[in-house]
C-alpha positions in Angstrom: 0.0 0.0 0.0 1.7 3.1 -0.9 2.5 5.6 1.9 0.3 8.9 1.6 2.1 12.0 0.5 3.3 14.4 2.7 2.7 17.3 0.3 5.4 20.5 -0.6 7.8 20.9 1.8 11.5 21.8 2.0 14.2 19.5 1.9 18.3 20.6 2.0 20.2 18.6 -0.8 22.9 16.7 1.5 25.7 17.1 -1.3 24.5 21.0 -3.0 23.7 22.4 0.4 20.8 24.3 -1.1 17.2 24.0 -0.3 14.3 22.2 -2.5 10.6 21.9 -2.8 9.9 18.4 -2.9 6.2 17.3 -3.6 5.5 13.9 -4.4 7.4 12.9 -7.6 8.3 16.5 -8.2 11.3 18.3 -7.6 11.7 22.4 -7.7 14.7 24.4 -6.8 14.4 27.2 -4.5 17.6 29.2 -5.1 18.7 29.4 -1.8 21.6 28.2 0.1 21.7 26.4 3.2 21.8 29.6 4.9 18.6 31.4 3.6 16.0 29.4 5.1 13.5 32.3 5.0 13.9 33.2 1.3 13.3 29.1 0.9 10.2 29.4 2.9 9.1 32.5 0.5 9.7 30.6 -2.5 7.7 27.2 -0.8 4.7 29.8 0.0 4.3 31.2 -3.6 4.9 27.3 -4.8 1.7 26.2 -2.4 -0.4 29.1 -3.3 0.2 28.7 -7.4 -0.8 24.7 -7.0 -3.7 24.9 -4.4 -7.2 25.4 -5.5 -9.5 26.0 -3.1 -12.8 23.6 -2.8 -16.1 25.1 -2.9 -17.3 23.5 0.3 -15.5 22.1 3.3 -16.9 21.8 6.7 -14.3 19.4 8.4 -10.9 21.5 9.5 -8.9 17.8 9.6 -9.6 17.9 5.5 -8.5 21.6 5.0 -5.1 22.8 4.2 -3.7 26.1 6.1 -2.8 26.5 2.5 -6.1 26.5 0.8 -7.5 28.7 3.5 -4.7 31.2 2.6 -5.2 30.9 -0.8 -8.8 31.3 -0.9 -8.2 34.6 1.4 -5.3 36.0 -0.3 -7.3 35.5 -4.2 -10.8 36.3 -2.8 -11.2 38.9 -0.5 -7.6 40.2 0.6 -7.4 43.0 -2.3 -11.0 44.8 -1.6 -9.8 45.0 2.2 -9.8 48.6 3.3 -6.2 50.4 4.4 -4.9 47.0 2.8 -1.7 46.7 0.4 -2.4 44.1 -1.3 1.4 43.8 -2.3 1.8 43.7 2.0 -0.9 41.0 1.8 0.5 38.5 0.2 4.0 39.4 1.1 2.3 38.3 4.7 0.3 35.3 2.9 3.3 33.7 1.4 5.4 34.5 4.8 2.7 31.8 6.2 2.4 29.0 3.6 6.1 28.6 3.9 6.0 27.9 7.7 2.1 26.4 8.2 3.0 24.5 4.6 0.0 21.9 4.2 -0.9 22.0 8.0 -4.6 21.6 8.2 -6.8 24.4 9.8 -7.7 21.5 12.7 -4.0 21.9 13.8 -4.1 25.8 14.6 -3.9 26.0 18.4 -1.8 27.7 21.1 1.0 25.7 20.7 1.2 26.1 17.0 0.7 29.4 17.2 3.2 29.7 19.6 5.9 27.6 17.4 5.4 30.3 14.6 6.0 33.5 16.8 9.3 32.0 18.0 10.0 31.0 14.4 9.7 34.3 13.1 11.3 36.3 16.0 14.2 34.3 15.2 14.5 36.0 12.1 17.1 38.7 11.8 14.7 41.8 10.5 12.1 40.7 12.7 12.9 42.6 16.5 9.4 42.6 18.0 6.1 40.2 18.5 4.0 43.1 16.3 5.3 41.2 12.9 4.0 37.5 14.3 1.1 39.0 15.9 -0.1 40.7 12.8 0.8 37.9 10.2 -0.9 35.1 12.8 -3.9 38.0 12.8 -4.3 37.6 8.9 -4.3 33.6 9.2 -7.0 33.9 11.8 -9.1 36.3 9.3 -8.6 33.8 6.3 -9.7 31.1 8.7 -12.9 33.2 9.1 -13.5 34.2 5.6 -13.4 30.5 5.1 -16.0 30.0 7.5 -17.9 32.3 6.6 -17.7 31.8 2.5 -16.6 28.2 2.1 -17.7 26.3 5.4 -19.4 26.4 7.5 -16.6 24.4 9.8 -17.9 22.3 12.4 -15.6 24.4 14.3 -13.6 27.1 13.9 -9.8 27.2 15.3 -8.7 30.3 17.2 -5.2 31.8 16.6 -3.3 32.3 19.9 -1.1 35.9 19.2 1.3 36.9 20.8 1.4 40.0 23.9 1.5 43.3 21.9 4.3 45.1 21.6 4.5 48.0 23.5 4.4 51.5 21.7 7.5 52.8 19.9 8.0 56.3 21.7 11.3 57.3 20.0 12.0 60.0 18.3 14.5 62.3 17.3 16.0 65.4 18.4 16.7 68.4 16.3 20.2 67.1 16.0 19.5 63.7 15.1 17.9 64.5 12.6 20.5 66.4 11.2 22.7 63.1 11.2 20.2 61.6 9.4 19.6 63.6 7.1 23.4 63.8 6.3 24.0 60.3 6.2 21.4 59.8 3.3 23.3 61.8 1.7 26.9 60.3 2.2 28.1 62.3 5.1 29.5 60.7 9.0 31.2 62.3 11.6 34.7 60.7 12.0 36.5 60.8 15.6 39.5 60.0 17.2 41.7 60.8 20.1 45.4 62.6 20.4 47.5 59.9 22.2 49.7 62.8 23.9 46.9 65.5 24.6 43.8 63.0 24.9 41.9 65.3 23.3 38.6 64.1 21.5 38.7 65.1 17.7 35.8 64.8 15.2 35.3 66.2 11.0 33.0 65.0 8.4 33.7 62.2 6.0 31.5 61.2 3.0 31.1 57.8 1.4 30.4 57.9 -1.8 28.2 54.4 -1.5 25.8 56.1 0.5 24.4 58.7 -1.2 20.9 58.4 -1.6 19.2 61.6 -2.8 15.4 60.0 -2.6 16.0 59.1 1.0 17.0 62.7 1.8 14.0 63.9 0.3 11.6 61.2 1.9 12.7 62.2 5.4 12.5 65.8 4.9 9.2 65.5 3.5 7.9 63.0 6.4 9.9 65.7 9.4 7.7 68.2 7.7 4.6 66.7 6.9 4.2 63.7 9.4 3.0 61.7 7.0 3.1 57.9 7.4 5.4 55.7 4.9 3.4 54.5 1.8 2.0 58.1 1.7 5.2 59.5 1.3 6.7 56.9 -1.2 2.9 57.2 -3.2 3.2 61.2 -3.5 3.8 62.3 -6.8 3.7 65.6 -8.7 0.2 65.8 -10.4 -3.2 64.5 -9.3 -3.3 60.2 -10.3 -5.8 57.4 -8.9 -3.3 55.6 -7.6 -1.9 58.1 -4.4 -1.4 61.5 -3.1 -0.3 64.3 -4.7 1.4 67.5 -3.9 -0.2 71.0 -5.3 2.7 73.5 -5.1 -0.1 76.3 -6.6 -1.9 75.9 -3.2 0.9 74.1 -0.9 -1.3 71.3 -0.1 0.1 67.7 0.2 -3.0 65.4 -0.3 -2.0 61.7 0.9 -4.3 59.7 -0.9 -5.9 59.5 -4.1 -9.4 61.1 -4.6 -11.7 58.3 -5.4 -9.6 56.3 -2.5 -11.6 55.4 0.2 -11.0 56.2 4.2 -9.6 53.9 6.5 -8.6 53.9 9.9 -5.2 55.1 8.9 -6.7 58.6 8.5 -4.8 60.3 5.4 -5.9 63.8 5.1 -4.5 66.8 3.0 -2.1 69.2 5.0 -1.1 72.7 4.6 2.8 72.9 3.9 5.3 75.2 5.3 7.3 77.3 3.8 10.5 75.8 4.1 9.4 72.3 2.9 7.8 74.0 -0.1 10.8 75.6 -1.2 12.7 72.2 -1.8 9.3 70.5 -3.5 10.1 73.5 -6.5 13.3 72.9 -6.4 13.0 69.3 -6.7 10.3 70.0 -9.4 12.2 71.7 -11.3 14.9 68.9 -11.1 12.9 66.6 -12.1 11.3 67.9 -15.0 14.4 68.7 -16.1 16.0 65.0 -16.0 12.6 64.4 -18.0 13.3 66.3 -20.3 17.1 65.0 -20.9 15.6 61.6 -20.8 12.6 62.1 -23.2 15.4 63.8 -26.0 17.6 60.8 -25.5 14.6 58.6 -26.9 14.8 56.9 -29.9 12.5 58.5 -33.0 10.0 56.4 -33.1 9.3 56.7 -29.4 9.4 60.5 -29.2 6.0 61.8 -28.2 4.5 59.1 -26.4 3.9 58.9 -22.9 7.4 58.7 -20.3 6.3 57.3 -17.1 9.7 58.9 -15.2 9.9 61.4 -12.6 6.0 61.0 -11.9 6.9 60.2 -7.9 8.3 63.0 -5.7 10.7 59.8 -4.1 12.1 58.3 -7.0 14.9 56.5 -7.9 16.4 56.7 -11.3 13.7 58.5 -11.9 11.3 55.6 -10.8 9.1 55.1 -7.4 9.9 52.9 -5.3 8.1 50.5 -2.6 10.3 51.0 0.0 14.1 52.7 1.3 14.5 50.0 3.8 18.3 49.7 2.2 18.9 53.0 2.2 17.3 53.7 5.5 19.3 51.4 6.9 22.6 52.8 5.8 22.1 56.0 6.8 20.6 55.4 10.2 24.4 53.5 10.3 26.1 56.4 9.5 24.4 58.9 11.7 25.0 56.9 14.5 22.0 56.1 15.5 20.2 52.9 17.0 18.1 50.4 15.4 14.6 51.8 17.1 15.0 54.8 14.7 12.8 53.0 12.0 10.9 55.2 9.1 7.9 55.3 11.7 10.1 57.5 13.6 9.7 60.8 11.4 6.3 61.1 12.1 6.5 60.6 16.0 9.1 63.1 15.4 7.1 65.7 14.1 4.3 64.7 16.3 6.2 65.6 19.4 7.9 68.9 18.0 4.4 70.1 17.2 3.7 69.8 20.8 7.2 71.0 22.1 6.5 73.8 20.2 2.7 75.0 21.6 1.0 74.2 18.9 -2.6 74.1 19.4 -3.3 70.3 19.8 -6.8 70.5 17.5 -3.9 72.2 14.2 -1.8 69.5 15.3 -4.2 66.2 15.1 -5.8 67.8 12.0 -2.2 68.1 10.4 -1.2 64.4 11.2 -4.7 62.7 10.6 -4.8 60.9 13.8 -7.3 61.4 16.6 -6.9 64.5 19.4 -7.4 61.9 21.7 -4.2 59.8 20.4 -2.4 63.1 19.9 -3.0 63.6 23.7 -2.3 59.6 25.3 1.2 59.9 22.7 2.5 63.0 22.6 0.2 65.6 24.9 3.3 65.3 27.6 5.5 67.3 25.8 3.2 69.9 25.3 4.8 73.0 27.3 1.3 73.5 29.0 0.8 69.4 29.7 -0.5 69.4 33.7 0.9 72.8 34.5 -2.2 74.1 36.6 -1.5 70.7 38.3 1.7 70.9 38.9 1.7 74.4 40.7 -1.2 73.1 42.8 
């Protein structure tokens, strides 16, 4: 009697050291050496999600693949989700085939659950339980779509998460920022000591390898605006339907597009300063003048057609991107600063020199598109007039 199939799964070659699908009688290369278990597990998820096809109607979780429930989630409903990427979504989705593989549903429990989280916070970009706790959050919301649409289950497994993180309060100083903004563009403060006076000596070097012109203007724009990450990267120079936009005529930045619809992740237009408006021209008028050189070095045949370049205020070689996480990173190194100071950081920056600065808390929720109330529980402490009656009681 042949043995039942275990289904896709990973398997190191012994002699190759690098990591394969096997699945049944089929054999798939990953890519990946020995040491990149996690892109292996990426490439397993995208291999389970391509093959399974989810059945109409299943009520019995021992019959159900994690998989299918995934699949059926990440195909059906995941892309109409409000304040969802859906690029984040499956990113998320495919993070979770790898690991739950062809689990069934029936097996989701606490200590499962459990055996994920730790798998994941051994990872080395993952630092804190909010990137388990919100990937197992999507597998208990597929599990429920599946209920609801596909079942229903005879009974439906609960996800365990893990504790929530406590909330990042970093943020920078005035200073810090400085750094920051000098390391995207190259520059680091050396130091060393005289051996005979012991006196402490410091002066500016640049490295040419990290000079990233879109990250410097991604962080002045998000010290100026607030503005959370994808609204930033989305922002381009001319009303689209795909993101924000900034208006130089009016000096408005409007964060999402105009037929996008609201989420909790309140994005609304802002009034911009002065200072922030004068780089926006400036990098206007770079950029439509790299346009230009790039639309005259097009061949004949091409000239006059549509050049989809320099379209997004953060570009890079005249492209947008999805993320500066590479960039971030280097220039965070050469500021000197510590890992906590993530992108997040520039608007919890902004958030608390609003309030360091007096400025009326209903201007300053309105500006950030969060609640007064949040504005208050985060950031109302460093508001020069937070408890003073109180404190002179």
């Amino acid at each position: 009697m042949p043995r039942p199939s275990k289904g896709p799964r990973l398997y190191l070659h012994p002699v190759e050291k690098v990591w394969l699908i096997r699945d049944g009688e089929v054999t798939k290369r990953t890519g990946c050496g020995e040491p990149d278990r996690a892109g292996a597990e990426k490439e397993l998820g995208i291999y389970i999600g391509t093959k399974f096809r989810p059945v109409a109607r299943e009520s019995d979780p021992a019959r159900v693949s994690v998989a299918e429930v995934l699949t059926a989630y990440g195909r059906e409903h995941a892309p109409d989700t409000k304040g969802s990427s859906p690029s984040m979504a499956g990113y998320n989705i495919v993070t979770l085939a790898g690991w739950w593989g062809t689990r069934t549903i029936a097996e989701i429990n606490k200590a499962t659950s459990k055996a994920y989280s730790d798998h994941r916070m051994e990872s080395e970009r993952v630092n804190s339980t909010g990137t388990p706790r919100r990937e197992l959050a999507i597998l208990q919301a597929a599990v429920n779509y599946w209920h609801e649409t596909h079942g229903p289950l005879t009974a439906v497994p609960q996800v365990t998460l893990p504790a929530k993180p406590s909330a990042r309060t970093r943020w920078l100083d005035r200073s810090e920022a400085a750094r920051l903004l000098a390391g995207s563009l190259g520059w680091y403060e050396c130091f060393w000591t005289d051996l005979a006076t012991r006196r402490r000596h410091s002066r500016w070097c640049r490295y040419a390898g990290g000079i990233n012109r879109h990250l410097s203007r991604f962080i002045l724009l998000g010290l100026s605006t607030g503005s959370r990450k994808q609204a930033l990267l989305g922002a381009q120079w001319m009303a689209n339907l795909s993101g924000g936009w900034i208006d130089l005529s009016r000096g408005i930045i409007y964060r999402k597009a105009a037929q996008q619809e609201e989420t909790k992740k309140r994005q609304p237009a802002a009034k911009l300063g002065r200072k922030i408006l004068a780089h926006l021209r400036r990098w206007k008028r770079l950029d439509d003048a790299a346009r230009a050189e790039a639309e005259a070095q097009r061949p004949a045949e091409e000239q006059g057609k549509a050049l989809p370049m320099f379209l997004h205020v953060v570009s890079w070689r005249g492209h947008g991107v999805g993320s500066v996480r590479t960039a971030w990173e280097a220039a965070v190194e050469l500021a000197w600063l510590d890992d906590e100071v993530t992108p997040h950081v520039l608007r919890h920056t902004r958030a608390t020199w609003m309030m360091q600065g007096g400025i009326d808390k209903w201007q300053a929720a309105g500006a950030l598109g969060m609640s007064l109330q949040m504005l208050e529980e985060n950031y109302g402490h460093h508001h020069p007039d937070w408890q003073r009656e109180a404190a002179e009681v």
